[in-house]
C-alpha positions as CSV (number, residue, x, y, z in Angstrom):
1,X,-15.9,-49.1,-25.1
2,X,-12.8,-47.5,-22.9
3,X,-12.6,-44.5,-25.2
4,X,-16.9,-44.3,-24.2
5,X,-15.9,-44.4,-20.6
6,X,-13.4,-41.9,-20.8
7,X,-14.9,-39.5,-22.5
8,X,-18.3,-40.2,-20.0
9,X,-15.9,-40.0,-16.7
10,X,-15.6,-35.9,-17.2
11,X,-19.2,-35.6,-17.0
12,X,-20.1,-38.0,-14.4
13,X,-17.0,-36.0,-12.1
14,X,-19.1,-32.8,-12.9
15,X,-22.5,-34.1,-11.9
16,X,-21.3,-35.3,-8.9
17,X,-19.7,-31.7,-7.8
18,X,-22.5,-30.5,-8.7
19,X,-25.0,-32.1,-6.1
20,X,-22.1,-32.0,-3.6
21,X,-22.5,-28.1,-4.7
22,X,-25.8,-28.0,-3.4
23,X,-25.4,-30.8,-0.5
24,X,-22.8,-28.8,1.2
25,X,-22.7,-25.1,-0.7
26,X,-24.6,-23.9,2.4
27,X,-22.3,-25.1,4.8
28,X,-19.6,-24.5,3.2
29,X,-20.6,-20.6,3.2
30,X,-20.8,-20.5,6.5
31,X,-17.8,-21.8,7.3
32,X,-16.4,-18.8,4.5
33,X,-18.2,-16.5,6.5
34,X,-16.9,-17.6,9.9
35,X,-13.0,-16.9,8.0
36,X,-13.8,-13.9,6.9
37,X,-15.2,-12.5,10.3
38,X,-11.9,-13.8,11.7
39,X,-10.1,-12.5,9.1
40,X,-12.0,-8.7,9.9
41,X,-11.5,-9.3,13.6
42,X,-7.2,-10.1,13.3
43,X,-6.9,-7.0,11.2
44,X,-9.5,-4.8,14.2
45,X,-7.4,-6.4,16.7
46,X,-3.5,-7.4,15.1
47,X,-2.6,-9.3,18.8
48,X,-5.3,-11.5,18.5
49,X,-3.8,-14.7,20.0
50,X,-4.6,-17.9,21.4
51,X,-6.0,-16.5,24.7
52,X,-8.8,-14.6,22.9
53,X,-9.4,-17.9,20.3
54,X,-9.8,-19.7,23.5
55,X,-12.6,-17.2,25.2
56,X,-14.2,-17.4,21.9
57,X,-14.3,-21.5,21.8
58,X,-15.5,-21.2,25.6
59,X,-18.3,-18.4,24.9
60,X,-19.4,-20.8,21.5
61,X,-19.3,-24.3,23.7
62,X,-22.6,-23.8,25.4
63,X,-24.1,-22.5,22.1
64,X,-22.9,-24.9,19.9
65,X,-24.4,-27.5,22.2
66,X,-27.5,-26.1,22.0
67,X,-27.7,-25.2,18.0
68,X,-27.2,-29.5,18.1
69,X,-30.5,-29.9,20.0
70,X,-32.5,-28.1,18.2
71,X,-30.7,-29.5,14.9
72,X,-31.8,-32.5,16.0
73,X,-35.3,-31.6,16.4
74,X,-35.9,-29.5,13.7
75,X,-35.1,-32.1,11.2
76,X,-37.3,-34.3,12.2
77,X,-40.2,-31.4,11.5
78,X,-40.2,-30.5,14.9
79,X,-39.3,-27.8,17.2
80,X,-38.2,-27.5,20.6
81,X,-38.4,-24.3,22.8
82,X,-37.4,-26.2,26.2
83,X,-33.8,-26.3,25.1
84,X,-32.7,-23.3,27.1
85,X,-34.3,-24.8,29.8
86,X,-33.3,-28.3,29.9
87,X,-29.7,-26.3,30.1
88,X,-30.4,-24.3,33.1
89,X,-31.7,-27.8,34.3
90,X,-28.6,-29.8,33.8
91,X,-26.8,-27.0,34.9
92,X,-28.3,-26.6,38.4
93,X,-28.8,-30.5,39.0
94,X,-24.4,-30.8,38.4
95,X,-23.9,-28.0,40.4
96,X,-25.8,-29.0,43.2
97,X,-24.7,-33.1,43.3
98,X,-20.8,-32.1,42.4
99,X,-20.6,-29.0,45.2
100,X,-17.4,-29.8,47.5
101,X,-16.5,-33.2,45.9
102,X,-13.6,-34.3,43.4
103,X,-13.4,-35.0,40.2
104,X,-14.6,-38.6,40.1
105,X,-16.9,-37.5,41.9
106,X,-18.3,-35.1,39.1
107,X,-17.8,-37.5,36.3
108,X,-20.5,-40.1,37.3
109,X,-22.7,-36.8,38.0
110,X,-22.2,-35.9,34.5
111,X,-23.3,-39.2,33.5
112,X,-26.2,-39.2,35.5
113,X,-27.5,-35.6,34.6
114,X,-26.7,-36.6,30.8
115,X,-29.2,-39.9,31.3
116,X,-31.8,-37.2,33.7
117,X,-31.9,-34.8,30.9
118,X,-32.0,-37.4,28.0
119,X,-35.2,-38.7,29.4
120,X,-36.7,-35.7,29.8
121,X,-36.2,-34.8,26.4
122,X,-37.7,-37.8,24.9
123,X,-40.5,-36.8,27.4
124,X,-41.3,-34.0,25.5
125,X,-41.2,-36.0,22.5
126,X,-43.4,-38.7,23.7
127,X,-45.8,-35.7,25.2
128,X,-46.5,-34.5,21.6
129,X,-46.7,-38.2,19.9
130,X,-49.3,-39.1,22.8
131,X,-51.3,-35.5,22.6
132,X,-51.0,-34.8,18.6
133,X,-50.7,-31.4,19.8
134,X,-48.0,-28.8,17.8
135,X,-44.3,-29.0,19.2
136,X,-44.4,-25.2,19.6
137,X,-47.1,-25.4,22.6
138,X,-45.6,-28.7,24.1
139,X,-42.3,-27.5,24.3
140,X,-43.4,-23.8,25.1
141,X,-45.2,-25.2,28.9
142,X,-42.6,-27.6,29.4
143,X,-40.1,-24.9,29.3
144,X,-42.0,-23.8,32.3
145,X,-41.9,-27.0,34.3
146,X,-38.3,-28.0,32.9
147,X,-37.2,-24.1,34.0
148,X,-39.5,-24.0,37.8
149,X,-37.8,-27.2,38.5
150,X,-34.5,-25.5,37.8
151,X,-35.6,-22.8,40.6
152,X,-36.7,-25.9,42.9
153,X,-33.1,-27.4,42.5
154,X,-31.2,-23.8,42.8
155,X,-32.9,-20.5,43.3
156,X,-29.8,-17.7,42.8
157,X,-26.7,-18.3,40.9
158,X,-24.1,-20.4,42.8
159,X,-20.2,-20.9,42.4
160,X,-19.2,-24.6,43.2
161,X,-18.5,-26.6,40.0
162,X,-15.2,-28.6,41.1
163,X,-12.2,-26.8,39.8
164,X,-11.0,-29.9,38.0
165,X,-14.6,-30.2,36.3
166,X,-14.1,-27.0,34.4
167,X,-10.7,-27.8,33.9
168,X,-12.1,-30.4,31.1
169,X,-13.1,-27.2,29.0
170,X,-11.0,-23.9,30.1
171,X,-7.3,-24.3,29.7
172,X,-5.2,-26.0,27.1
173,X,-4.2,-29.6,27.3
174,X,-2.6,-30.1,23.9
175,X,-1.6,-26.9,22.4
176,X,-2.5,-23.5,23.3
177,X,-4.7,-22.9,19.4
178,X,-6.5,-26.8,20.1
179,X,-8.6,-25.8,23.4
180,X,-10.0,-28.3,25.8
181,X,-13.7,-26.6,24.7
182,X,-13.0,-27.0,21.4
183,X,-11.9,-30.5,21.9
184,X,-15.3,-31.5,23.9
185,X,-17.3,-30.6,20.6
186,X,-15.9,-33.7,19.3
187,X,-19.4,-35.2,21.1
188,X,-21.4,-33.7,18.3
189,X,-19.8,-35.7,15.4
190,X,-19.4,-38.2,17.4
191,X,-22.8,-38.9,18.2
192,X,-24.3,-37.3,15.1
193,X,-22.3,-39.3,12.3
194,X,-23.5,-42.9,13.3
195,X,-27.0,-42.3,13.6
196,X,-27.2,-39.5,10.9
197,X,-26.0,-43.0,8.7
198,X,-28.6,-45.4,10.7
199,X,-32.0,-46.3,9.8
200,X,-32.9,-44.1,12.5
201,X,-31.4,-41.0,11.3
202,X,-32.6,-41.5,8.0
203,X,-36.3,-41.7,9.6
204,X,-35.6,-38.6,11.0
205,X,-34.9,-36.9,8.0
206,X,-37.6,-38.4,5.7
207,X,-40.3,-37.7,8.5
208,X,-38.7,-33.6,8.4
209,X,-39.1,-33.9,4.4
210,X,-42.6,-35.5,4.0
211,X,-44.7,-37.1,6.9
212,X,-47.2,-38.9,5.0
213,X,-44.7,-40.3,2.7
214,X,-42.5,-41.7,5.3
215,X,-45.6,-43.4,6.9
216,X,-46.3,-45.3,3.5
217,X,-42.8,-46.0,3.8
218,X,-43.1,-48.1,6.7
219,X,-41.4,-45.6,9.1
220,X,-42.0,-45.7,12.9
221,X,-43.4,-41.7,13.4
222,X,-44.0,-41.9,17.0
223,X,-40.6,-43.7,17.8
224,X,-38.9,-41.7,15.6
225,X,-39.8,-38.3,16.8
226,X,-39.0,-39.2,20.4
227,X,-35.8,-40.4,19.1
228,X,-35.2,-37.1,17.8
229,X,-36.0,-35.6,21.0
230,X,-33.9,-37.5,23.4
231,X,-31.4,-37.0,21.4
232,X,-31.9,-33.3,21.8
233,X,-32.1,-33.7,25.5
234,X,-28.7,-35.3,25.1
235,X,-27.1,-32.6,23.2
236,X,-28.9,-29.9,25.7
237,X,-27.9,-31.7,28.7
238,X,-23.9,-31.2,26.7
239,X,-24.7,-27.7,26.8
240,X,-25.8,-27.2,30.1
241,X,-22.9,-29.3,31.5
242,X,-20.3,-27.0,29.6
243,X,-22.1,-24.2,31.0
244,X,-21.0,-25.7,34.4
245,X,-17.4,-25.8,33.1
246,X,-17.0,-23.1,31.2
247,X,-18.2,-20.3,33.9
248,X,-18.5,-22.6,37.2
249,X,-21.7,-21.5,38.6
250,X,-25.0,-23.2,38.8
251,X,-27.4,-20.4,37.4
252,X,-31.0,-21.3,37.2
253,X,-32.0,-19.2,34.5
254,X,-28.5,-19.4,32.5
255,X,-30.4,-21.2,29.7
256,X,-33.2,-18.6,28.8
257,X,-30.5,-17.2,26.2
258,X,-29.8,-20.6,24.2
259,X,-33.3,-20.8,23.6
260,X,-33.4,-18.5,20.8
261,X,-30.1,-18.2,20.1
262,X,-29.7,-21.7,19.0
263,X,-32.8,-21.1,16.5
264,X,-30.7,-18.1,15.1
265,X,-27.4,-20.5,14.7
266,X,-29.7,-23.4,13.0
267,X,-31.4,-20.8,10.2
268,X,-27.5,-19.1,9.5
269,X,-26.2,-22.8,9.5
270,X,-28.6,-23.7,6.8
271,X,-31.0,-25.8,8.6
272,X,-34.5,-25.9,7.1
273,X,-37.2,-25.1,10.1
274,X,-39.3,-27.3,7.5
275,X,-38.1,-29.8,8.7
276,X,-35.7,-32.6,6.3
277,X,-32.7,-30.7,5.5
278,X,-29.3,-29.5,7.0
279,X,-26.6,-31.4,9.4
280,X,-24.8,-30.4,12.6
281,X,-21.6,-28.8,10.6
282,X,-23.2,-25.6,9.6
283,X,-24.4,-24.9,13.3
284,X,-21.7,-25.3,15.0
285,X,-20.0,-22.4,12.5
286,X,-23.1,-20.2,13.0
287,X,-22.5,-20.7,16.8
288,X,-18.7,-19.5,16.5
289,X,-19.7,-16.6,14.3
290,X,-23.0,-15.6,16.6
291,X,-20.3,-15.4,19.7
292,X,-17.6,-13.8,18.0
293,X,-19.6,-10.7,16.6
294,X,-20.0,-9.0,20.3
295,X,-16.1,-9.5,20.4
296,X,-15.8,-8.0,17.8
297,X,-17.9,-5.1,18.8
298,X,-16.0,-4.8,22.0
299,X,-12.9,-4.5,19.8
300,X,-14.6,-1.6,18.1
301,X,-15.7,0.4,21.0
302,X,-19.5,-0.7,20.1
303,X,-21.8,-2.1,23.1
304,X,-22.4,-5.4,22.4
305,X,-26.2,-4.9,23.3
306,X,-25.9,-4.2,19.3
307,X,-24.8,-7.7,18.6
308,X,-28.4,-8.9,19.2
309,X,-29.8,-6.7,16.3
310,X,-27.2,-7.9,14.0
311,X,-28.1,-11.0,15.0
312,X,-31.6,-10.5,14.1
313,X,-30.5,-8.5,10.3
314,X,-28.4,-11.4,9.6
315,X,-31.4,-14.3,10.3
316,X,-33.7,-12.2,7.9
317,X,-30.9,-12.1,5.1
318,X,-30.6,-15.7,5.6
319,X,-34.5,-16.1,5.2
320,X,-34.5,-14.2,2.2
321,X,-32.0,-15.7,0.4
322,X,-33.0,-19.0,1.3
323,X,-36.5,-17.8,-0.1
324,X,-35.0,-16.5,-3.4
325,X,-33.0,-20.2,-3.6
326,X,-35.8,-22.0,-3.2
327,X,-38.2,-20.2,-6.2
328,X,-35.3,-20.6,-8.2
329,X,-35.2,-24.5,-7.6
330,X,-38.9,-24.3,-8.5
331,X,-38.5,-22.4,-11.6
């Protein structure tokens, strides 16, 4: 019976690197990639330190925040084009409250812009359970209203944040190659691997993969999907706050950017826009690499403008190869 085991244990250890193969393969290719463009940007620039690693972790923060919204919402089956907006939104709602006050001061703002934004998130959420109409159009008008009450609330660009606010992110508390920004994405996990492990998660996931089946399952669709939303709000309102820290000004239409953007970092980072498969890891690579190739143009003497179509050639080679993957599952 031993000698049985034995001999079955090499097999069983190859079956299960095997599905972690083709749980994680994808993420852990993007996290290859991300090496290797470092690796290509320390040999185009050889004094690349910790200042420029920690301009790259503060242009990524923002980003990253936003891929993690629209993470959340995409694997619930859903999608969510107000994330730019709900940005811009918590942007200009901290600047205005924390102008000329201290740092205490700015902390229970946070909070409260992080509840504000929250809540309109799982607005948009509940908007599409109530109306049964596609996330594309919901989110696409309340972009509008989320983005005219950014105006309402600021209408130019405004320096103001409190200097100890964005202190939180710029700077180094702990070692010049662990910045503060780099540090405050410690939200995502931290927030993601507890309910990615709850019933709730797991709802969220099975409604992304098959609707129908996870109603014969018993799962709560409507509750669910505004789950996934509000959750999204959350990770927006993240993004608009580091906004405030990382450049200190209130800008209205700061988020129209992330919108898109954070689609782009959720396709590289192997997220399914079907809806059912992917996690937060890959996106926040696809975030670092997406802000490190204009760097890396600037390094080259190359406008960065160019970054964008790069951007766009690397999304289609992503689609297509995640098109060839898939026919080869089927075959």
């Amino acid at each position: 019976m031993e000698a049985t085991v034995a001999a079955e244990r090499p097999r069983l250890d190859r079956v299960r690197f095997g599905r972690a193969l083709r749980r994680f393969g994808w993420t852990i290719a993007v996290y290859a990639l991300f090496a290797t463009v470092m690796v290509v940007t320390i040999a185009i620039k050889p004094d690349y330190g910790s200042f420029e690693w920690n301009t790259l972790t503060l242009a990524a923060l923002p980003l990253a925040f936003a891929a993690a919204a629209q993470t959340m919402v995409v694997l619930g089956g859903g999608i969510d084009l107000s994330v730019g907006a709900l940005m811009a939104l918590a942007n200009v709602l901290a600047l205005r409250a924390m102008l000329g006050h201290d740092l205490n001061y700015a902390l229970v703002v946070a909070l409260i812009v992080l509840v504000e934004v929250t809540l309109a998130g799982a607005l948009n959420g509940a908007i599409i359970v109530l109306t049964r109409v596609p996330d594309i159009v919901i989110t696409l008008a309340t972009s509008f209203i989320w983005a005219g009450l950014a105006l309402l609330v600021l209408a130019k660009p405004t320096p103001g944040i409190p200097l100890d606010f964005q202190n939180l992110a710029q700077g180094s508390t702990f070692s010049p190659w662990v910045p503060n920004a780099l540090l405050l994405l410690l939200v995502i996990p931290a927030v993601w691997i507890p309910l990615r492990r709850s019933r709730a998660g797991l709802a969220i996931y099975a409604i992304g993969s098959d609707r129908n089946a996870a109603f014969r399952s018993g799962v709560n669709l409507a509750l669910s999907r505004i789950l996934a939303y509000a959750v999204g709000g959350f990770f927006a309102a993240c993004g608009g706050l580091a906004l405030s820290m990382t450049t200190g000004v209130g800008t209205p239409l700061a988020g129209t950017y992330y919108t898109l953007s954070a689609v782009s970092a959720i396709v590289l980072g192997g997220v399914s826009l079907a809806g059912g498969r992917g996690g937060m890891l890959g996106p926040v690579a696809a975030a670092y690499i997406l802000s490190l190739i204009p760097a890396v143009l600037i390094y080259l003497g190359i406008d960065p403008n160019y970054g964008q179509m790069i951007q766009g050639v690397l999304i289609v080679l992503v689609v297509m190869i995640g098109g060839v993957g898939a026919l080869l599952r089927r075959a």
